[in-house]
Every structure is written in structure tokens, then in C-alpha cells.
C-alpha positions in Angstrom: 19.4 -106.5 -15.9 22.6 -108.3 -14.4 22.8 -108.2 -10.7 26.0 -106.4 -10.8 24.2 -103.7 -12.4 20.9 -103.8 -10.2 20.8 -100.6 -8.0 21.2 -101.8 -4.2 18.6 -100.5 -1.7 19.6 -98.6 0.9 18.6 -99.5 4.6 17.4 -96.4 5.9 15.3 -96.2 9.4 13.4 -92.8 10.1 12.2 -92.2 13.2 10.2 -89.4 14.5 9.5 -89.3 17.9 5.9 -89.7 17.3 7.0 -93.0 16.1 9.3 -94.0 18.8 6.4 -93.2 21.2 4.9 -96.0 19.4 7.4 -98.1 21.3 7.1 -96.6 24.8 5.3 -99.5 26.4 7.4 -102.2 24.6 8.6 -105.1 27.2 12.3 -103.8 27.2 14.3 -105.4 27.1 13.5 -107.1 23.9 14.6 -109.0 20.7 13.9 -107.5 17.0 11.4 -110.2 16.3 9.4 -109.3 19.9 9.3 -105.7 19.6 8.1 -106.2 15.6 5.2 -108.6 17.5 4.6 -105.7 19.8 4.3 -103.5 17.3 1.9 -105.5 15.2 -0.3 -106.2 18.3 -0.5 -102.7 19.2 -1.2 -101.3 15.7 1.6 -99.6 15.2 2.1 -97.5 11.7 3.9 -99.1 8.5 6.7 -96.6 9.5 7.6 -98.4 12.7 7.2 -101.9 11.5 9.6 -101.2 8.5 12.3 -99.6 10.5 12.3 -102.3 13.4 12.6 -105.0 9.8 15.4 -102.8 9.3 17.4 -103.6 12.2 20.6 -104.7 11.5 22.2 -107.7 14.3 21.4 -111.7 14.7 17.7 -112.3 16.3 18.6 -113.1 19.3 20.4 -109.1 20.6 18.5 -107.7 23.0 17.3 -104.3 22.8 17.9 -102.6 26.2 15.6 -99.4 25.1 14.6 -96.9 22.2 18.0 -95.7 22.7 19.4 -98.9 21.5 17.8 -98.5 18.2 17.4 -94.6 17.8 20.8 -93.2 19.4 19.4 -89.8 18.7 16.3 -90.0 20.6 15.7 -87.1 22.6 15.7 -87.9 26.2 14.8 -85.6 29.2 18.3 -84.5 30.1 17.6 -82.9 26.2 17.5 -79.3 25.7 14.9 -80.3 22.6 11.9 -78.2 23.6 11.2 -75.0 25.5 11.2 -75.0 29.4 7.8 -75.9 30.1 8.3 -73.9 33.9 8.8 -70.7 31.8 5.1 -70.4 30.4 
């Protein structure tokens, strides 16, 4: 198969928060390759190990938080769940 034929993979990072919780206690700020170590020392799922290799940027950008790398994360100012004060 010629390479100009060869299908090219898409780069595509799924994140659930489930995963990104995964993350939580991560040393923020931190680089691709320390939050991958974090994640690796921690036990983290395939899931999250893949999507942190997916990161796109040199190895030395800082990651400033979850937000950084998942700009839809929910965060408390979020309308996401119910009002837990209702129940």
C-alpha cells in the first residue's frame, strides 16, 4: 500500500469525567511527559494514558490544570447536575 494511499489516524482524546478524576491529584502545573508518569504511577486506565500521548504541543508546555487539556470539563460554576440543596 503506498503511503499516499494509507488511511491517516485520527487523534482523538475522550474524556469522561470519571477519567479526568483520574487526574485530580496531578502536581499542576505539569508537562505532558510528568502527568503521563503520574498517571502510570497511580494506575491510571489505558483511556487516560492514551489521551495524555495524544497531546498535541512541544514537551516542555505546562499544563496549568484539567482545563488546559479538557476545555469542556465541567467545573462547579457548571449547571451539569441537579442542585444537590434541592433533595
Amino acid at each position: 500500500m503506498r503511503a499516499s494511499n494509507a488511511k491517516r489516524r485520527e487523534k482523538y482524546m475522550y474524556w469522561t469525567l470519571e477519567l479526568a478524576a483520574r487526574l485530580d491529584d496531578a502536581p499542576w502545573p505539569a508537562t505532558k511527559d510528568e502527568l503521563l508518569d503520574y498517571a502510570n504511577r497511580v494506575g491510571a486506565p489505558a483511556e487516560v494514558i492514551e489521551n495524555l500521548q495524544e497531546l498535541e504541543g512541544d514537551d516542555e508546555e505546562q499544563y496549568e490544570s484539567i482545563l488546559d487539556i479538557w476545555p469542556d470539563f465541567p467545573t462547579n460554576d457548571d449547571d451539569y447536575m441537579y442542585n444537590e440543596e434541592e433533595y
